[in-house]
N, C-alpha and C positions, 0 to 999 in steps of 0.2 A: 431409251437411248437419248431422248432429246432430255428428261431429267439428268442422268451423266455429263450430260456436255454443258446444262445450267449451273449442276456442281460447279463440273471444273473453270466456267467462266468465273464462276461469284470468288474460286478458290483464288485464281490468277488474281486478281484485282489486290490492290497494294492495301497492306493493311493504315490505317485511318491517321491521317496528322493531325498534329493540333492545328488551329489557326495562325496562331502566332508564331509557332513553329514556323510555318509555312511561308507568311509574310517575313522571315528574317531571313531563310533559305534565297527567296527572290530577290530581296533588298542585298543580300552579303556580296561584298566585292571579287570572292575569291573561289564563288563555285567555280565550279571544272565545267559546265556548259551553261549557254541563253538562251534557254527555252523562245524569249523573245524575240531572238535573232535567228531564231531556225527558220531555214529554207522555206516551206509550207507558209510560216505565220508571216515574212516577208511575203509572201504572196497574196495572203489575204489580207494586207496593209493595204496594199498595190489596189486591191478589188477596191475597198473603203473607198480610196482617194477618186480610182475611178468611176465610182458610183456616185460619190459626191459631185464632180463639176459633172454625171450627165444630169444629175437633178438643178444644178445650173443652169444649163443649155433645156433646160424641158419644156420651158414656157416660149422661147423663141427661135432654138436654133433643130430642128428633129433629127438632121444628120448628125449631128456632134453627140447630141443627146442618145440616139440608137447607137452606134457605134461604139460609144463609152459604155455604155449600159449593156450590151449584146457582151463585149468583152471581157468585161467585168461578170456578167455569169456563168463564161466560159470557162472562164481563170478557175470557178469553183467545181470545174471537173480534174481542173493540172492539182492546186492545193493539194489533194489523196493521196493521187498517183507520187507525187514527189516525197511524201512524208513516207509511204511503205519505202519507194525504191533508197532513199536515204537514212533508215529508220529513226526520222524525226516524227513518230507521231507524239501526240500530246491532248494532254483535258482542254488548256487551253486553246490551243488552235482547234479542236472539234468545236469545243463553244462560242470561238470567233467565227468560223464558219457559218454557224448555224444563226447565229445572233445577226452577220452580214445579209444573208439571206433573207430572214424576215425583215429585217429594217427597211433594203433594197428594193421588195416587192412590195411593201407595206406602203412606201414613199411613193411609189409610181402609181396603187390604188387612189393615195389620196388623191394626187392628180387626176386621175380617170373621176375621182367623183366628182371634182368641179368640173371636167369635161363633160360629163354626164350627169346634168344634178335631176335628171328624173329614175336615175338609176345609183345615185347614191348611197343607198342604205342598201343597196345589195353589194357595193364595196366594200361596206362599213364591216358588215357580215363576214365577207371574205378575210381581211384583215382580224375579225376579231376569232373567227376558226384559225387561222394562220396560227395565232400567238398561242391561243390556249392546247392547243394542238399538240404545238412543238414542246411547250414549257411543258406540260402534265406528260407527256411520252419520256420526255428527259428526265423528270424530276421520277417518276414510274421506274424509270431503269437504273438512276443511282439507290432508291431504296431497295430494290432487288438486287442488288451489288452487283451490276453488268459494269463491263469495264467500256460498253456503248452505248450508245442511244440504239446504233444499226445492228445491234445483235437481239433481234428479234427469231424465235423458233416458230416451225411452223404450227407448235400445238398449241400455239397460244393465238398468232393469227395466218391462217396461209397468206391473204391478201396483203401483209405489212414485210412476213417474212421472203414474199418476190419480190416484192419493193425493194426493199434494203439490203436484201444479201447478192442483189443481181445491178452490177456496176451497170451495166448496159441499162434494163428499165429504169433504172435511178435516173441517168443522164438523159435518157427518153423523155420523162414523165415533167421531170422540172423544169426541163428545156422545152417541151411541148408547151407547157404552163405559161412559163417566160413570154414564149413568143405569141400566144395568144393576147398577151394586156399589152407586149409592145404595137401588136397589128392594132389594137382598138386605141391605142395612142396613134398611131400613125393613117388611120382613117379621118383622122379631124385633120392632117395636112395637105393630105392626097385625094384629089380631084378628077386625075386622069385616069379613063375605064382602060383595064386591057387590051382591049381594039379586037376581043372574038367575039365576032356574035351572038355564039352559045350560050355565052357567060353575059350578054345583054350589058347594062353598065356598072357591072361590077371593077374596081379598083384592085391593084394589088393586095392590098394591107384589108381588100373585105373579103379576100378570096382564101387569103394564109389564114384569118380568123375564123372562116368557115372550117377551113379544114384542120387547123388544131383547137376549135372547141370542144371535142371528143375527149383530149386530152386535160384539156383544162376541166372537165366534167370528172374525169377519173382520178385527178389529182386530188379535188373537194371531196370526193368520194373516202378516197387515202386519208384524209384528214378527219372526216367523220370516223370510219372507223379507228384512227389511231384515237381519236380522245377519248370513245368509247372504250374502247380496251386498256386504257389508262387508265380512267376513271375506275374501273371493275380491279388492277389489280390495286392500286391506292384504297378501294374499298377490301379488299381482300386481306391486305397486310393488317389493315384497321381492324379484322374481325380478329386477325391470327393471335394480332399483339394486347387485345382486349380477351380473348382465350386463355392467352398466356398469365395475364395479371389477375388474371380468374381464380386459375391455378393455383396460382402463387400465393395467393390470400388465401387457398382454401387450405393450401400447405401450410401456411404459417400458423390459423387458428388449428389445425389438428396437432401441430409441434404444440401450440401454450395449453392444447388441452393436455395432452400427453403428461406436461410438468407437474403438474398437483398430483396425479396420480405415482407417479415414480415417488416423489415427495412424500407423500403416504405411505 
């Protein structure tokens, strides 16, 4: 079953343009739609910009800075939903998405590691799982001709295919994530304990980071195994396409032996 439904995804998927094809189709004055101006990719514009002045405000202003930033990864749950309900999805707007996202959380690590410089190179870490993560799951799924990064089956991984086919833990998982580096940004502003005794002089932003570090742990978790499972089908197609050229040479010397002998 889940081979049938990898057919018919690889089948779905537009057959190949050329490059320059493609750059004159976006450049021509007189296509019939803008991909650029669709609904969704206006929306991850919006994110960009708001992402940018909260990395503004990061160094001095934390409200401006939260606020902008909290919103802006909000926006990347509306993004989706607007592209199915208007059926503006696109390559491009998945790649902005996805490209916003690391840049976003990538940007606010760095921060954390000058706020943290004894814990710096566990940012570094983070940030460089992020990228390689995403890039090799991505580039994994257009060689397998998926018309998604999020079209993961569960025979390949259970743990990627609830991730990704389940709207709800998606928005869980990376929002969990999110607000875990903004509470450990927002522990270097915040001074004042909660006022419960229980909780002795814990802060707000050290109480929200207590309790979505579980999340933030399961996220890294997600990432380990997606690059792992990239890596293996990227080795996989290597062995297939090295099989195949196996083949093929061994076809081509049996056809030239063949010839002398007809020839005779």
């Amino acid at each position: 079953m889940a081979k049938a439904t990898s057919t018919r995804r690889r089948r779905a998927s537009l057959e190949i343009v050329d490059a320059k094809q493609a750059v004159d189709l976006a450049t021509a004055q007189s296509y019939s739609e803008n991909v650029f101006l669709f609904v969704p990719n206006l929306i991850g514009y919006t994110r960009v910009i708001m992402a940018g002045l909260s990395l503004h405000y990061m160094s001095y202003h934390p409200v401006y800075c939260t606020l902008l930033y909290g919103v802006s990864c909000l926006l990347d749950a509306v993004d989706g939903q607007a592209a199915r309900a208007l059926g503006q999805t696109s390559k491009f707007g998945a790649v902005l998405d996805m490209v916003t996202d690391r840049c976003t959380t990538s940007c606010l690590l760095c921060y954390l590691s000058s706020a943290y410089p004894a814990y710096s190179i566990l940012f570094q870490f983070l940030i460089a799982l992020d990228f390689s993560s995403h890039y090799m799951h991505m580039y994994s799924s257009l060689v397998t001709g998926s018309t998604s990064h999020k079209l993961v089956t569960s025979d390949v991984s259970r743990i990627l295919w609830m991730y990704y086919n389940d709207s709800r833990t998606l928005f869980f998982v990376c929002a969990g994530n999110e607000l875990f580096f903004v509470c450990l940004y927002l522990i270097k502003w915040t001074a004042t304990p909660i006022g419960v005794p229980m909780l002795g002089n814990l802060t707000y932003p050290q109480l929200m980071a207590a309790l979505t570090f579980p999340i933030f742990l399961l996220k890294n978790i997600i990432n380990v195994v997606q690059l792992w499972k990239a890596s293996k089908i990227l080795v996989g197609v290597d062995l297939a396409e090295r099989a195949a050229a196996r083949a093929a040479a061994l076809k081509k010397a049996e056809t030239l032996q063949e010839k002398p002998s007809r020839t005779s």
